[in-house]
Structure formats: C-alpha cells, structure tokens
N, CA, C, O and CB atoms as a CASP TS submission, in Angstrom:
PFRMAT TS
TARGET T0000
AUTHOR 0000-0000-0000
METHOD Language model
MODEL 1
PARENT N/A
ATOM      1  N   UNK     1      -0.043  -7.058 -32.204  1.00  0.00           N
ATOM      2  CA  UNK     1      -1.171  -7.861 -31.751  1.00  0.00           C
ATOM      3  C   UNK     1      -0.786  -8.585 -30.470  1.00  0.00           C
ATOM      4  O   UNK     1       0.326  -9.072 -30.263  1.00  0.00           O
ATOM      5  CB  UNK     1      -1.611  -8.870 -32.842  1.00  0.00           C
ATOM      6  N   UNK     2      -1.856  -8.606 -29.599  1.00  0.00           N
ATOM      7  CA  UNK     2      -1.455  -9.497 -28.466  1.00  0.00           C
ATOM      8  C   UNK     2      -2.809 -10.074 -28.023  1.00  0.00           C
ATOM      9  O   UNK     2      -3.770  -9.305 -28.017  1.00  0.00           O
ATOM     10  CB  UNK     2      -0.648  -8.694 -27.224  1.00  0.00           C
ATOM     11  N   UNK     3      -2.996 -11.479 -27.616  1.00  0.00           N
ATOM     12  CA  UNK     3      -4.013 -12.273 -27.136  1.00  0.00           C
ATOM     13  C   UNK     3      -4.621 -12.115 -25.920  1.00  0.00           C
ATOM     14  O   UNK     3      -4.226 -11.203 -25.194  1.00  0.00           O
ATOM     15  CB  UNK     3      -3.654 -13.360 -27.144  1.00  0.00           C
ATOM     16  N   UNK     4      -5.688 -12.977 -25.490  1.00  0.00           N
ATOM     17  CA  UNK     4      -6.230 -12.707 -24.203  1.00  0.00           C
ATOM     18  C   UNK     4      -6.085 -12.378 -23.265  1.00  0.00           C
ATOM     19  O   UNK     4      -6.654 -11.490 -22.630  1.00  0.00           O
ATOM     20  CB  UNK     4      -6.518 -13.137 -23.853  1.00  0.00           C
ATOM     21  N   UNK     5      -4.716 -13.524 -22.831  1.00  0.00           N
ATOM     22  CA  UNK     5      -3.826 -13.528 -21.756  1.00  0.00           C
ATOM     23  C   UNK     5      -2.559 -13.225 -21.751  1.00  0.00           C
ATOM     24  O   UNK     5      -1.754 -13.749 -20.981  1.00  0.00           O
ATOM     25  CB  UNK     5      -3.816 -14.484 -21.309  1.00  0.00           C
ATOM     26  N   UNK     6      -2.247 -12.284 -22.677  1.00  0.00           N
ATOM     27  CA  UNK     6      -1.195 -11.356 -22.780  1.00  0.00           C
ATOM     28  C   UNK     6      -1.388  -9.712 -21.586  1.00  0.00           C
ATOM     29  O   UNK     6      -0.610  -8.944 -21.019  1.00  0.00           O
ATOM     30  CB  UNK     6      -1.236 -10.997 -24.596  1.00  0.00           C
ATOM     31  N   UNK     7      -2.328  -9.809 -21.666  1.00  0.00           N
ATOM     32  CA  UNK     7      -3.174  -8.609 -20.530  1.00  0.00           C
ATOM     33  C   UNK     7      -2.306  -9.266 -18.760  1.00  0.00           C
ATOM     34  O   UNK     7      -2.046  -8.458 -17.868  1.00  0.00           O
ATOM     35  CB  UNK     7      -5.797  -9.018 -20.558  1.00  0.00           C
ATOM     36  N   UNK     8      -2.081 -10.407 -18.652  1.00  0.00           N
ATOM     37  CA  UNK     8      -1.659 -10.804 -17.142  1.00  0.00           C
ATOM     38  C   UNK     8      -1.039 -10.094 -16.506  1.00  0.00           C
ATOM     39  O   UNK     8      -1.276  -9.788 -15.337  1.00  0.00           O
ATOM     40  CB  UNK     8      -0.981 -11.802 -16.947  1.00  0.00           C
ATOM     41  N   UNK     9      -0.044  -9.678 -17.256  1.00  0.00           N
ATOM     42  CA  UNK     9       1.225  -8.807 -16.834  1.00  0.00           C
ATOM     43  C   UNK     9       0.541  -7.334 -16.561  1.00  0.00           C
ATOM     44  O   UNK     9       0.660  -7.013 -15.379  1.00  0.00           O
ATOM     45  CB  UNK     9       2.540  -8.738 -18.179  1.00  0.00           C
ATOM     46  N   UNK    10      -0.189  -6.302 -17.417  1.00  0.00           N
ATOM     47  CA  UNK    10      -0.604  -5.324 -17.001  1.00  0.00           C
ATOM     48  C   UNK    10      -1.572  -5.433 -15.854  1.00  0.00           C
ATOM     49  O   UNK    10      -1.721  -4.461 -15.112  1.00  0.00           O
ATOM     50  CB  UNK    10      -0.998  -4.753 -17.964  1.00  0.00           C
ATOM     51  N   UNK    11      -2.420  -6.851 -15.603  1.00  0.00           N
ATOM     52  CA  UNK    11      -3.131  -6.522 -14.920  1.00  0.00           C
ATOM     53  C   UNK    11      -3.009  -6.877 -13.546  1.00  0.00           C
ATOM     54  O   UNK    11      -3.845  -6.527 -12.714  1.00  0.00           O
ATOM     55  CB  UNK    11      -4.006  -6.760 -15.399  1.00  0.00           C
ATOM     56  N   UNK    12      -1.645  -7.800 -13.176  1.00  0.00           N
ATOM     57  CA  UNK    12      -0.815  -7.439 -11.970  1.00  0.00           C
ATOM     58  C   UNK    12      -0.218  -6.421 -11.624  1.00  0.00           C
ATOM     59  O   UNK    12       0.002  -6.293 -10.419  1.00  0.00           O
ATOM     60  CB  UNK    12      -0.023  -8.036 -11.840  1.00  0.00           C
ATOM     61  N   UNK    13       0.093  -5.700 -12.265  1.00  0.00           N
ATOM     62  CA  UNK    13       0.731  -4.402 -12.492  1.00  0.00           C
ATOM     63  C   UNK    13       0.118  -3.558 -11.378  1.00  0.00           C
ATOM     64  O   UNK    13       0.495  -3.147 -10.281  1.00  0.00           O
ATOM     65  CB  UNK    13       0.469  -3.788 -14.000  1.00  0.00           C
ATOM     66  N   UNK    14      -1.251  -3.455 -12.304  1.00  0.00           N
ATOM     67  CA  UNK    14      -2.475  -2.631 -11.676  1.00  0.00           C
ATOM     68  C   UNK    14      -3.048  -2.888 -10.398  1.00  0.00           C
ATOM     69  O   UNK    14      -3.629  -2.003  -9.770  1.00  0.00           O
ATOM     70  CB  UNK    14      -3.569  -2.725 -12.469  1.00  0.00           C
ATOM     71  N   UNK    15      -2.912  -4.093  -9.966  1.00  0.00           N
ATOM     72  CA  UNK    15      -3.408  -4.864  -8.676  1.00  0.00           C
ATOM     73  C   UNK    15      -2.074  -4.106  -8.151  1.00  0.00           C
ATOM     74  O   UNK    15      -2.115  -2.936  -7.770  1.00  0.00           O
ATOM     75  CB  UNK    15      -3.605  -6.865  -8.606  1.00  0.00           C
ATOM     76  N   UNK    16      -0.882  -4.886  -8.166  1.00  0.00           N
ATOM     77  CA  UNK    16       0.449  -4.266  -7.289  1.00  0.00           C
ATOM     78  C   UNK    16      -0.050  -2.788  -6.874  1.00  0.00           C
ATOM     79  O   UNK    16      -0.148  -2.429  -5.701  1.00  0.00           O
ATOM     80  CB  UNK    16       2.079  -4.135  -8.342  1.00  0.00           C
ATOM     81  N   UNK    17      -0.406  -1.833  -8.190  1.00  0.00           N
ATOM     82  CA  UNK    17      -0.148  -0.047  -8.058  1.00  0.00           C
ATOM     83  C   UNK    17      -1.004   0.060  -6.782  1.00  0.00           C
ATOM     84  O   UNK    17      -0.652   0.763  -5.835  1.00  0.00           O
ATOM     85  CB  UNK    17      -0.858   1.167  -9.578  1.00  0.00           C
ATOM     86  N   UNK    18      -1.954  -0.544  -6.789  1.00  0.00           N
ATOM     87  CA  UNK    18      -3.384  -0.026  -5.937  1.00  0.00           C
ATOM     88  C   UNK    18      -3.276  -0.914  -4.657  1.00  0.00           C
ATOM     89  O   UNK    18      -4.270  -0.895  -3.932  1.00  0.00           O
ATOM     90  CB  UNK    18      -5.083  -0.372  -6.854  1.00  0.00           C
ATOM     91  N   UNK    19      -2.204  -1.703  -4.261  1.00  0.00           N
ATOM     92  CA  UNK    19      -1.975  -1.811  -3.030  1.00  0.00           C
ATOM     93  C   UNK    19      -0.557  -1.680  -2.528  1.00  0.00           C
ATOM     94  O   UNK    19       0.421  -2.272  -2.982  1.00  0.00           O
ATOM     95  CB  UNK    19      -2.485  -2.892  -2.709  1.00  0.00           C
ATOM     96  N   UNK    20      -0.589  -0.698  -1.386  1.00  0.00           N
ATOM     97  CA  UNK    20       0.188   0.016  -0.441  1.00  0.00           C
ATOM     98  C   UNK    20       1.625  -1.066  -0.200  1.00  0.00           C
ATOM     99  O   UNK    20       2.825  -0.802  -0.273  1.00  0.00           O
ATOM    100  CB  UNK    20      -0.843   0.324   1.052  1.00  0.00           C
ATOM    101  N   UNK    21       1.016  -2.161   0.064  1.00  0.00           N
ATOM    102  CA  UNK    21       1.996  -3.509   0.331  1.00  0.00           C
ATOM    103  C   UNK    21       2.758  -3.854  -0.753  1.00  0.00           C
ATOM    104  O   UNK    21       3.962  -4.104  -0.686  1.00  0.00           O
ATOM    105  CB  UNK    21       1.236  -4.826   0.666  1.00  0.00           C
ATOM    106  N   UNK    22       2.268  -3.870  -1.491  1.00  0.00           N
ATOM    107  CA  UNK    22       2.972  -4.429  -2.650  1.00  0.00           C
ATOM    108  C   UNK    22       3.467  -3.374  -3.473  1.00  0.00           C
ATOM    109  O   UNK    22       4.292  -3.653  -4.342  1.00  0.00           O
ATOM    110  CB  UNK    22       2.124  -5.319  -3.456  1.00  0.00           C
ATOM    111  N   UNK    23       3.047  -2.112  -3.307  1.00  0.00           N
ATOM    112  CA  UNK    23       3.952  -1.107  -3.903  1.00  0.00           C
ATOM    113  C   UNK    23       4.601  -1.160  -2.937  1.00  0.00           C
ATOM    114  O   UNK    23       5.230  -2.137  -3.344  1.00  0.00           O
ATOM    115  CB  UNK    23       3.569   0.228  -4.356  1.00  0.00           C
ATOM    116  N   UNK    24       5.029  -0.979  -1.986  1.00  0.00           N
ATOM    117  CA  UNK    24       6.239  -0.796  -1.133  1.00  0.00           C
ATOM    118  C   UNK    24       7.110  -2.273  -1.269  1.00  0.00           C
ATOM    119  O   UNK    24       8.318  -2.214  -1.040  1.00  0.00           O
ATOM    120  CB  UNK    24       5.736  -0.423   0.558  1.00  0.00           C
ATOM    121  N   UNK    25       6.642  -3.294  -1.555  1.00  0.00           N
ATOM    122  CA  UNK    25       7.691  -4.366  -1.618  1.00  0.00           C
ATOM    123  C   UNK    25       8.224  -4.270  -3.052  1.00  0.00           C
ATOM    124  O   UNK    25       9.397  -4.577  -3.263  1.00  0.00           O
ATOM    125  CB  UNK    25       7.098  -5.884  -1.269  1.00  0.00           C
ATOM    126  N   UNK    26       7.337  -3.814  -4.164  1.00  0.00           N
ATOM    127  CA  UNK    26       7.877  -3.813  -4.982  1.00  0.00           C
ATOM    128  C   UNK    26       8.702  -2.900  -5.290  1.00  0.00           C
ATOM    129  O   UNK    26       9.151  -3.163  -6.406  1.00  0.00           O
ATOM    130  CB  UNK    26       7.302  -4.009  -5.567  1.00  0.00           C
ATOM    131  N   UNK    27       9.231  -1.760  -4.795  1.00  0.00           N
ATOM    132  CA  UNK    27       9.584  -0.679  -4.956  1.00  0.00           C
ATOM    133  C   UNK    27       8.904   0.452  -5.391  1.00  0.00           C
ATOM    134  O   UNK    27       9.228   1.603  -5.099  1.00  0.00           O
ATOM    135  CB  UNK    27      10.319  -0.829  -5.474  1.00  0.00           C
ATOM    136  N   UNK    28       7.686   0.037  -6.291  1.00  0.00           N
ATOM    137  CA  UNK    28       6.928   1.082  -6.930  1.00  0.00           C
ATOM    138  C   UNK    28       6.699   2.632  -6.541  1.00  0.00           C
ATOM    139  O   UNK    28       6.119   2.775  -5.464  1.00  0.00           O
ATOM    140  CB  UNK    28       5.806   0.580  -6.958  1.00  0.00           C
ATOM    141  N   UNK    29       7.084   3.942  -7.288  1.00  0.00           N
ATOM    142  CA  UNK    29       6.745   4.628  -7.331  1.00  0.00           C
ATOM    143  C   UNK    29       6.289   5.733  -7.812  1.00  0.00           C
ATOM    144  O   UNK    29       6.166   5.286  -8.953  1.00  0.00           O
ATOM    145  CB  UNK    29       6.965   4.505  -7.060  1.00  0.00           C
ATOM    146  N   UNK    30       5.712   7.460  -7.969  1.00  0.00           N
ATOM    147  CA  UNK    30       5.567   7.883  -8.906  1.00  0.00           C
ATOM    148  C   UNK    30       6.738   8.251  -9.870  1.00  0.00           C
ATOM    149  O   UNK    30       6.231   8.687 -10.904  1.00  0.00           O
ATOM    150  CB  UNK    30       4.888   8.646  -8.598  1.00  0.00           C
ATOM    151  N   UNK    31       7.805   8.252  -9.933  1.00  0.00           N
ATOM    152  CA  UNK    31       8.670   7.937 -10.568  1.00  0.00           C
ATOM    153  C   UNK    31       9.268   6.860 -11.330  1.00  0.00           C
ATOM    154  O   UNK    31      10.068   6.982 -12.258  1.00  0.00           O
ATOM    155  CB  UNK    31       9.096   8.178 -10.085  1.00  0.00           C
ATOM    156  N   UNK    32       8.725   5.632 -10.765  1.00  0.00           N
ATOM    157  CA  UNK    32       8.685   3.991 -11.163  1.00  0.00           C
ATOM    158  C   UNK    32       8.479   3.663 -12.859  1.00  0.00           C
ATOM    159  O   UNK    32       7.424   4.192 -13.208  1.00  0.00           O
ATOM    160  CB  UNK    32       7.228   3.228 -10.282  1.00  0.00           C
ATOM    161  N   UNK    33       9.008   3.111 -13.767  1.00  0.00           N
ATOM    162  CA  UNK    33       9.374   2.773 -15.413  1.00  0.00           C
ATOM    163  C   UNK    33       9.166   1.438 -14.565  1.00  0.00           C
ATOM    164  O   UNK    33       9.692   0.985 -13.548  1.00  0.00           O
ATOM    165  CB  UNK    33      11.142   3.284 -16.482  1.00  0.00           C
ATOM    166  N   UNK    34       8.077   0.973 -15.510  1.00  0.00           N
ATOM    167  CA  UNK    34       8.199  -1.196 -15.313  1.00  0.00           C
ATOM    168  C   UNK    34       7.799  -1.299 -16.858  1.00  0.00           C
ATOM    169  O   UNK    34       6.998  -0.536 -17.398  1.00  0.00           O
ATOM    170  CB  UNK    34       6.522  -2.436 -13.853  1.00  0.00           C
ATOM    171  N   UNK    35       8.383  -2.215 -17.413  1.00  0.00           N
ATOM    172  CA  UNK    35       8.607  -2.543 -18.732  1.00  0.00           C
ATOM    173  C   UNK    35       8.062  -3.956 -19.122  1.00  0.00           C
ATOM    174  O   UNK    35       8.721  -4.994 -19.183  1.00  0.00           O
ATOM    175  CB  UNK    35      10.040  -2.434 -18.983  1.00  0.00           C
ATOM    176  N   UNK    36       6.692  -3.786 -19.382  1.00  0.00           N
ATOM    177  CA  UNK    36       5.990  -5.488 -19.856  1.00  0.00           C
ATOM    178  C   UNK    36       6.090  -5.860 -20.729  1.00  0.00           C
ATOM    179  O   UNK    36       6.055  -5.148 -21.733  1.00  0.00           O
ATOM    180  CB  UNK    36       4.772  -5.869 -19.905  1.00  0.00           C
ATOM    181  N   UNK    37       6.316  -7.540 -20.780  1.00  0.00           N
ATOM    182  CA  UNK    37       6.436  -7.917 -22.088  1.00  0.00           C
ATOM    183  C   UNK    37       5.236  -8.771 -22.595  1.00  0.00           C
ATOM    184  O   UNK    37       4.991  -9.712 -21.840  1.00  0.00           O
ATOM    185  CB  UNK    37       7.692  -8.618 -22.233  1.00  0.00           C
ATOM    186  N   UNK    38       4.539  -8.690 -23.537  1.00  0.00           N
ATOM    187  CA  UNK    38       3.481  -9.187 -24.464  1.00  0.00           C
ATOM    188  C   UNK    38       4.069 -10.571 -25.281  1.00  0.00           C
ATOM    189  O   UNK    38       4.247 -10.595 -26.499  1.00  0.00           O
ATOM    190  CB  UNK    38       3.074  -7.898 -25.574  1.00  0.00           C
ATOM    191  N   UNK    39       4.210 -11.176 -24.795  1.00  0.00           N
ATOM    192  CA  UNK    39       4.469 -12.722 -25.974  1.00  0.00           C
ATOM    193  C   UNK    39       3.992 -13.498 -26.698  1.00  0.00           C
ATOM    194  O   UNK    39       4.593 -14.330 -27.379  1.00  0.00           O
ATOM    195  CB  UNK    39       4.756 -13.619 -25.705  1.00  0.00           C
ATOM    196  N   UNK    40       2.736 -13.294 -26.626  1.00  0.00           N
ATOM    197  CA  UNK    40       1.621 -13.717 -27.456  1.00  0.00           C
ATOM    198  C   UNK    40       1.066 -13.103 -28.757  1.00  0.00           C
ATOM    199  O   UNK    40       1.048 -11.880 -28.893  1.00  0.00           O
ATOM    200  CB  UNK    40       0.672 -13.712 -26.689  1.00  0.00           C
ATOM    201  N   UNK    41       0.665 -13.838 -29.603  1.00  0.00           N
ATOM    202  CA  UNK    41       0.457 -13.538 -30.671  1.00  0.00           C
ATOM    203  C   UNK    41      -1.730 -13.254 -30.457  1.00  0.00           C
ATOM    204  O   UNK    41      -2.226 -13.801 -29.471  1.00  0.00           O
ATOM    205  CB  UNK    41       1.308 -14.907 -31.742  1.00  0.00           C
ATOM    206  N   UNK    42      -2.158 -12.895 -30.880  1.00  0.00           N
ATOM    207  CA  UNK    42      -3.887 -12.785 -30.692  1.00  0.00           C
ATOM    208  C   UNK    42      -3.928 -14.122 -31.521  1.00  0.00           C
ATOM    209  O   UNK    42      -3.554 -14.442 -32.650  1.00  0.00           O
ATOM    210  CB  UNK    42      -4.940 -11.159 -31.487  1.00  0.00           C
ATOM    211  N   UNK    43      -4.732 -14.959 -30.151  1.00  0.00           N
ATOM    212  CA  UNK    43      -5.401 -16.332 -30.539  1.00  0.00           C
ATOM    213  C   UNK    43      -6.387 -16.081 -31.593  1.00  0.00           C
ATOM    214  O   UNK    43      -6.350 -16.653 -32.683  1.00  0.00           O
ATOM    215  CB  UNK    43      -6.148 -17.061 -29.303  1.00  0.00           C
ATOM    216  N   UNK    44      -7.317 -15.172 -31.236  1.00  0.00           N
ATOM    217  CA  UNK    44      -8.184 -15.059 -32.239  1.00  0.00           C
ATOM    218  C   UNK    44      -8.467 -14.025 -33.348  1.00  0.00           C
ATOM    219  O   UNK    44      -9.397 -13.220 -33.404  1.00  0.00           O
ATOM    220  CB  UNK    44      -9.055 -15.158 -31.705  1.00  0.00           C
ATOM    221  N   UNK    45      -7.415 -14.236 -34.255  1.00  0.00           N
ATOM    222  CA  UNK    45      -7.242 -13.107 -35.077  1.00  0.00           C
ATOM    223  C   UNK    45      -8.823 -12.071 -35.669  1.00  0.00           C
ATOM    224  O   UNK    45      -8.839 -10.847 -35.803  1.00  0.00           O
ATOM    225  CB  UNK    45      -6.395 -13.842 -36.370  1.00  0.00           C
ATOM    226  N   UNK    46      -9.689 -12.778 -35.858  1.00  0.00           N
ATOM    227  CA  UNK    46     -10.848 -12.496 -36.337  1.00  0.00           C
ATOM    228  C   UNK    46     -11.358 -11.752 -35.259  1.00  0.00           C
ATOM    229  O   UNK    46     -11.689 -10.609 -35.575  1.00  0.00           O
ATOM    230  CB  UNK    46     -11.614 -13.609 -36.773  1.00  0.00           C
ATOM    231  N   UNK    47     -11.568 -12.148 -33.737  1.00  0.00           N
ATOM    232  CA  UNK    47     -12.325 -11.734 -33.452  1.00  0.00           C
ATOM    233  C   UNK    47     -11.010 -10.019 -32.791  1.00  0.00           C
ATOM    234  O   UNK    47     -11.783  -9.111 -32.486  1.00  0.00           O
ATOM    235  CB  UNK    47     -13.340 -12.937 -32.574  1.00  0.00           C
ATOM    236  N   UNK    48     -10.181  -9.760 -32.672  1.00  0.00           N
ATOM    237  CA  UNK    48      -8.829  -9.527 -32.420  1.00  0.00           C
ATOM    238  C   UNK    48      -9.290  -8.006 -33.682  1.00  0.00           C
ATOM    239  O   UNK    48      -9.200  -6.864 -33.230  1.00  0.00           O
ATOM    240  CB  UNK    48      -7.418 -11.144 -32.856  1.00  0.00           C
ATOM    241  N   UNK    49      -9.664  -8.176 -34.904  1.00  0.00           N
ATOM    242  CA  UNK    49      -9.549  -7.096 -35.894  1.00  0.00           C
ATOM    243  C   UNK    49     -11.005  -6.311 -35.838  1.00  0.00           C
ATOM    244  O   UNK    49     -11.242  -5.235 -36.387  1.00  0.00           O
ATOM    245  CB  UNK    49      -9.186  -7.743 -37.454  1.00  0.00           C
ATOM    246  N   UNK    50     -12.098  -7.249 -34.897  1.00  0.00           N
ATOM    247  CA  UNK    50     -13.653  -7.015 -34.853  1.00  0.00           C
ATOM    248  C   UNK    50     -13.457  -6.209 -33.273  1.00  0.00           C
ATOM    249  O   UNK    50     -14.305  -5.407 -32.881  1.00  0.00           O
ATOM    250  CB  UNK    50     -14.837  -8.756 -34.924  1.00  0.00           C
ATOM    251  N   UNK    51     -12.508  -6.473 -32.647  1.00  0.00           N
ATOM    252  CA  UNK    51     -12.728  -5.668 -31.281  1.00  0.00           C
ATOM    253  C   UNK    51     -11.593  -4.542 -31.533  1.00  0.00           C
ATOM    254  O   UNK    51     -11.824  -3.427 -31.066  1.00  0.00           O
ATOM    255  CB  UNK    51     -12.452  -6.690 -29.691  1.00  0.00           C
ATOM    256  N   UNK    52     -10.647  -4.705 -32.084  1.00  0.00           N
ATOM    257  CA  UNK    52      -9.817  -3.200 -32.728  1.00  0.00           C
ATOM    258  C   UNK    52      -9.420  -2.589 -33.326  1.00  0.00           C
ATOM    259  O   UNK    52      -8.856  -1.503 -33.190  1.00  0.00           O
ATOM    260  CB  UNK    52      -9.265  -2.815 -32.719  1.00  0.00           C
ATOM    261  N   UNK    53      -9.798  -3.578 -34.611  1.00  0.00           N
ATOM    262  CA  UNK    53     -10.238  -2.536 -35.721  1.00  0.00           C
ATOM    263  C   UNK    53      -8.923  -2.540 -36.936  1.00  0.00           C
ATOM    264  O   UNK    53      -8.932  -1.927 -38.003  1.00  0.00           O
ATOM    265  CB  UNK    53     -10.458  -0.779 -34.898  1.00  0.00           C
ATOM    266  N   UNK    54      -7.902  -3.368 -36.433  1.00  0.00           N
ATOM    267  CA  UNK    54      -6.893  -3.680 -36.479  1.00  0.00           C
ATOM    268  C   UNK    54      -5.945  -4.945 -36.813  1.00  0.00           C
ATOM    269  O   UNK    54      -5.704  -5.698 -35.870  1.00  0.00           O
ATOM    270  CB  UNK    54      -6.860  -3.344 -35.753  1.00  0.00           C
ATOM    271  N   UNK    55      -5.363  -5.254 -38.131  1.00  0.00           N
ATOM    272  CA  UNK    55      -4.549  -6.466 -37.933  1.00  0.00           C
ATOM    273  C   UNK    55      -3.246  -6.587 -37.942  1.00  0.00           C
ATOM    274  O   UNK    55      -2.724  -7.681 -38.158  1.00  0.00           O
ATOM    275  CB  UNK    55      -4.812  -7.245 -38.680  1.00  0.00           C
ATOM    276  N   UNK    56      -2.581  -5.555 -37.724  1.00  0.00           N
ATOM    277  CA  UNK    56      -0.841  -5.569 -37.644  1.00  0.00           C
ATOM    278  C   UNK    56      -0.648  -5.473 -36.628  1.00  0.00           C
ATOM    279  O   UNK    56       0.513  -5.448 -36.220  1.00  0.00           O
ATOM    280  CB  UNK    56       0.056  -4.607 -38.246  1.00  0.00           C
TER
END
C-alpha cells in the first residue's frame, strides 16, 4: 500500500524523463535502473481498497 503522496517520487521521475535537460543532468538513459522508494503507508485505507480493489 502506498498513499497520495507517495506518487512524488514517480512523478518527478516522469517530469525529469520528458525533459532533455534534466535527463542529461541526471544521467538518464534508455538503459537507466532508478529505484523509488514509497514510505508511506495509504492515508486512506478505505478509500485506498475502493480505488484498488486491494488491502495488503
């Protein structure tokens, strides 16, 4: 399970991939492994099992 703002990390990720600048500062490439970490637990467990169906 992971919460709202557990998504931050992938979704810099995705910003970085899709610009030229920041894949090149970051090193990024099609060969590139980046390894995110999720630390959050889902704030809202209820609504968390209603959007995936899911509670482990």
């Amino acid at each position: 399970m992971i919460g709202e703002s557990g998504v931050a990390g992938l979704a810099g990720l995705l910003l970085a991939a899709r610009d030229p600048v920041a894949r090149a500062t970051l090193g990024l490439t099609a060969d590139s492994r980046v390894l995110l970490f999720g630390t959050e637990c889902a704030t809202d467990p209820e609504l968390y099992v209603q959007l995936v169906g899911d509670n482990t």
